[in-house]
C-alpha positions in Angstrom: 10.5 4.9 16.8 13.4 2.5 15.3 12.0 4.5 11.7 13.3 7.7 12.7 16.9 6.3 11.6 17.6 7.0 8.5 18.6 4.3 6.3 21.7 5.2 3.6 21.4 3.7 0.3 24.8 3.6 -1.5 24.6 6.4 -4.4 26.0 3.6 -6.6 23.0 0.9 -5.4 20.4 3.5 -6.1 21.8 4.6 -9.3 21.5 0.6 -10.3 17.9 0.4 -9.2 17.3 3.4 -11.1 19.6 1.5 -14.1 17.8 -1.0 -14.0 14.0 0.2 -13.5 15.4 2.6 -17.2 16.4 -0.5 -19.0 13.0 -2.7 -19.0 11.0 0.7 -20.1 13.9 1.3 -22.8 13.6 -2.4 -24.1 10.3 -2.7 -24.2 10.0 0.9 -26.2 12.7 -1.0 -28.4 10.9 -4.2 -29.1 7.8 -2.4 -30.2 9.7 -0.6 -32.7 9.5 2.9 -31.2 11.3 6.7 -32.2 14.3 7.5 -30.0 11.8 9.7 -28.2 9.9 6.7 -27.1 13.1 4.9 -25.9 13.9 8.2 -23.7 10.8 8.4 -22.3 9.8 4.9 -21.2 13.5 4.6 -19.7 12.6 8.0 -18.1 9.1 6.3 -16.9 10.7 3.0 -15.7 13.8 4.5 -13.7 12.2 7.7 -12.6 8.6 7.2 -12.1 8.2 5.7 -8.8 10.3 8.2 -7.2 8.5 11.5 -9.4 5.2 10.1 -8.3 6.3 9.3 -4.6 7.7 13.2 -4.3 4.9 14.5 -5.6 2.0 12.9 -3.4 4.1 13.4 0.0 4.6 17.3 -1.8 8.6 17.2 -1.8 11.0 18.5 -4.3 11.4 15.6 -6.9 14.7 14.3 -6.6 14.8 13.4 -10.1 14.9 16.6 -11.2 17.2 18.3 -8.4 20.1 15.2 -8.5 22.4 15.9 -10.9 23.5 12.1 -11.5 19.4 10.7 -12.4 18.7 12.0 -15.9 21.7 11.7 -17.5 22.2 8.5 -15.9 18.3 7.9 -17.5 19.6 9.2 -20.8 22.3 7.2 -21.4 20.9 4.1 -20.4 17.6 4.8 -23.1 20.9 5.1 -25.5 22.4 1.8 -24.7 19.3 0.1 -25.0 18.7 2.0 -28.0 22.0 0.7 -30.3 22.2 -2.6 -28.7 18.8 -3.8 -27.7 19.3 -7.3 -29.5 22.0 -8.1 -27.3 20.4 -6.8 -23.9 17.0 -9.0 -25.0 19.5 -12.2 -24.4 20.1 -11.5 -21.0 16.2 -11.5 -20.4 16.8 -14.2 -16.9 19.6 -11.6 -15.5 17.5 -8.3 -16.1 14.5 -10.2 -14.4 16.6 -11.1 -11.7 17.6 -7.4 -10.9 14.1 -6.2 -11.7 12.7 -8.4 -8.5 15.6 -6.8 -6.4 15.0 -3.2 -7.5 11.4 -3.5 -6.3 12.4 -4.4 -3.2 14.8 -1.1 -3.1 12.0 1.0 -4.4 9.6 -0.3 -2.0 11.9 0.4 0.7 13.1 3.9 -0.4 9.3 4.7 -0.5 8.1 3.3 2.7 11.3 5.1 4.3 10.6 8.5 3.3 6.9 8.5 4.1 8.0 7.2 7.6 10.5 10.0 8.5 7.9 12.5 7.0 5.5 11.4 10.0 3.2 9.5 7.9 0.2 7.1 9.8 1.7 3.2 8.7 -1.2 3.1 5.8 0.6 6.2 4.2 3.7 4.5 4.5 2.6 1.0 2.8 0.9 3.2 0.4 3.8 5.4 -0.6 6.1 2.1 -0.7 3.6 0.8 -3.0 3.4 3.8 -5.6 7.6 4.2 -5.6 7.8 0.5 -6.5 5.2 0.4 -9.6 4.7 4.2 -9.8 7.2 3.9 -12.9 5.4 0.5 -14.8 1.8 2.3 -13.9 2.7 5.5 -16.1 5.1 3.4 -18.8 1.3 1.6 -19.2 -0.3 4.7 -19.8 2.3 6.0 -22.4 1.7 2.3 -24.5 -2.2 2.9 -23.9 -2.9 -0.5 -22.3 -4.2 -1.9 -19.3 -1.7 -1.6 -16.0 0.3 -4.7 -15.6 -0.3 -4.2 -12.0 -4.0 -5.1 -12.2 -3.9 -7.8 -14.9 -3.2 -11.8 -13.1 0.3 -12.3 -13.1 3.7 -12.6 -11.4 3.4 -10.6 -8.1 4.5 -7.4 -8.6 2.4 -4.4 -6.9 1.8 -7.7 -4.1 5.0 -8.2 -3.5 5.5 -4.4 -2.9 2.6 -4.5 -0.5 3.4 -7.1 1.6 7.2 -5.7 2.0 5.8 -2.3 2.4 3.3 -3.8 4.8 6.1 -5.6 7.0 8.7 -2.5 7.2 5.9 -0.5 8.6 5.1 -2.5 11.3 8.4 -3.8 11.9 10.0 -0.5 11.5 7.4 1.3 13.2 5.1 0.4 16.2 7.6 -2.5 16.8 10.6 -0.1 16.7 13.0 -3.0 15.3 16.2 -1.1 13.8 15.9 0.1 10.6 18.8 -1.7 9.0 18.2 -5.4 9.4 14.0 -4.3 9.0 14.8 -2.8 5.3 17.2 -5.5 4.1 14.4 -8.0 5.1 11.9 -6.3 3.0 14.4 -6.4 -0.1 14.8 -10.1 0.3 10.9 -10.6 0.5 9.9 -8.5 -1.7 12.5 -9.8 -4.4 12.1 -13.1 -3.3 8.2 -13.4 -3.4 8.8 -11.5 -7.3 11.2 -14.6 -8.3 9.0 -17.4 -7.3 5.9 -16.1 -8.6 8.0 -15.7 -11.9 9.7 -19.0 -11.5 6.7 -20.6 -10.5 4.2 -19.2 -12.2 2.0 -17.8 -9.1 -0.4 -15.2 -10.3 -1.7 -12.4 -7.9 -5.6 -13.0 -6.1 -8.4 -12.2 -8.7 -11.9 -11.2 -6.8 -14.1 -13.8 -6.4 -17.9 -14.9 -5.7 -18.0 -16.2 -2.1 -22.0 -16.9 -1.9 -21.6 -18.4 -5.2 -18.7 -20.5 -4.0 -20.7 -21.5 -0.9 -23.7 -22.2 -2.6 -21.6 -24.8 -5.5 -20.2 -26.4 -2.5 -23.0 -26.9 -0.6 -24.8 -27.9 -3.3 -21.9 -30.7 -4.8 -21.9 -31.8 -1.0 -25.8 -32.5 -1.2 -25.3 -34.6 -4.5 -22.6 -36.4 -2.9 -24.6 -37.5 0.2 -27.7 -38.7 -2.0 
């Protein structure tokens, strides 16, 4: 299977995702006027919460805790947006930019290590999933609101589905290397997060389909009268 190769993230790239993922929790502690305390911990919940739940569920050490380089890294990024949030808010278009692309990494980080664990392909669209908005699902629950994720908005846990969707078939019963597979899936997944931002896309709510039917049918009886 084209998944058992491994695919190596730069230590730098991940580090950035993990940058990154620490500066939106960190501004938005910082914007709603939270303790130092609350800046560290969001930060920790944005850059480190995918990866803590996703080592947890597939029963692994969690990397967070045994690399040396993620908590400081963590800490000091909670500090930077601590002392000079005003000026990071201004770059609001760049940050949103990066967020979209480190989704895409942390969807393929995920999906990746459930598939060389021997996970079935659900488990691996699932674990892809909960790396890539494992970190905004638990910042949520620290603010006490509803989940982003399940609110209509910009795709964010769709995006991570469909790209964790494609790298397990692609990557998997396909066996299509791993390489050109996973930097597909970073360009979806980041893509489809742009445009729905850009464009204003929100993700599927449910809906009434025998209610639908009946309102059509019944609009296409008026019309024939």
């Amino acid at each position: 299977m084209g998944g058992v190769d491994t695919l190596h993230i730069p230590a730098v790239v991940d580090l950035a995702a993990i940058v990154i993922g620490a500066l939106t929790g960190g501004l938005l502690a910082a914007r709603e006027g939270f303790a130092v305390s609350g800046v560290l911990l969001l930060a920790v919940s944005g850059g480190l919460g995918g990866g803590l739940i996703r080592d947890v569920l597939m029963g692994v050490p969690v990397v967070a805790l045994t690399n040396p380089a993620y908590l400081p890294t963590v800490a000091i990024t909670a500090m930077v947006t601590f002392f000079f949030s005003g000026w990071l808010s201004r770059t609001t278009a760049l940050l949103v930019g990066l967020d979209a692309l480190t989704l895409g990494f942390f969807t393929v980080i995920g999906a990746q290590k459930a598939q060389l664990a021997g996970l079935p392909s659900a488990s691996v669209v699932f674990i892809g999933v909960a790396t890539a908005v494992g970190g905004a699902v638990i910042r949520d629950v620290l603010l006490a609101q509803r989940a982003d994720i399940i609110q209509p908005g910009p795709y964010n846990a769709v995006a991570a589905l469909i790209g964790a969707s494609l790298l397990a078939v692609l990557a998997g019963p396909l066996d299509l290397p791993l390489l050109p597979v996973a930097a597909a899936t970073i360009v979806l997944v980041a893509g489809l997060r742009l445009l729905s931002v850009l464009r204003g896309w929100s993700a599927p709510v449910a809906i009434d389909l025998p209610l639908r039917a009946r309102a059509r049918w019944s609009g296409s009886r008026r019309r024939r009268r």
